[in-house]
C-alpha positions in Angstrom: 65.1 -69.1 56.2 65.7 -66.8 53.3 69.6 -65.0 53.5 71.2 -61.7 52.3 75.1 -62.2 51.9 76.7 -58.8 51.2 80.6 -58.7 50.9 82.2 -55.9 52.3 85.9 -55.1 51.2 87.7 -53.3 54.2 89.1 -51.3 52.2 86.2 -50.4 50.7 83.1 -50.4 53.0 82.5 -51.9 56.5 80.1 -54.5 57.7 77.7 -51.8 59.2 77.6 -49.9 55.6 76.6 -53.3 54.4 73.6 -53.4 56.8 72.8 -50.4 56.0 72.3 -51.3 52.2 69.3 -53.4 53.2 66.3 -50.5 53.0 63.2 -51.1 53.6 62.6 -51.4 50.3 65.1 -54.3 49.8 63.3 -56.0 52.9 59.8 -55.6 51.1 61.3 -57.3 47.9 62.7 -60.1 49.6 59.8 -60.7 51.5 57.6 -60.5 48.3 60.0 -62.9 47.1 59.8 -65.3 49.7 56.0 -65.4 50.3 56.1 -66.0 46.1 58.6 -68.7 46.7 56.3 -70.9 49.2 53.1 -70.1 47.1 54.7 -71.8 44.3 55.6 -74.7 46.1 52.2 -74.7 48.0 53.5 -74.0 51.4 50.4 -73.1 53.9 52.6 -71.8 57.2 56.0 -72.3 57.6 57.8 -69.4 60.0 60.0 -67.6 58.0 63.0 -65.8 59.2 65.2 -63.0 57.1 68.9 -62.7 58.0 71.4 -60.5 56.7 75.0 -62.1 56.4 77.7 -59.5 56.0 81.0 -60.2 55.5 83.9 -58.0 56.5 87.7 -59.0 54.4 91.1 -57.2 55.5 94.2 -58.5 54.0 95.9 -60.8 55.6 93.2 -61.6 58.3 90.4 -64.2 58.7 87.3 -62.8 56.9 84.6 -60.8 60.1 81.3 -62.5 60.0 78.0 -61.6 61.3 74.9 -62.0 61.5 72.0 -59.5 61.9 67.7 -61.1 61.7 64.7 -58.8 60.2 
């Protein structure tokens, strides 16, 4: 499983403007990345799985979590 955390400060973006950060370009370099990653280590197949974290803080609340797969 290869993650994307993105922090997003309520009072400065929400957890969908996060998501939206992560382009299709962003997606292509992170799966470059990844397939590079298990070629160096000589992995044949493994299923892979992408995930976005974002996380949403408000002052004086419990930090908004979620979860979104590619």
């Amino acid at each position: 499983m290869f993650v994307e955390v993105a922090d997003a400060d309520g009072a400065r973006g929400s957890v969908g403007a996060v998501r939206g950060s992560v382009t299709a370009e962003k997606q292509h370099l992170v799966g470059r990345t990844a397939r590079r990653f298990l070629m160096e280590r000589h992995v044949k197949e493994c299923p892979v799985r992408f995930v976005v974290v974002a996380i949403e803080e408000f002052s004086g609340q419990a930090p908004m979590v979620q979860e979104e797969c590619f």
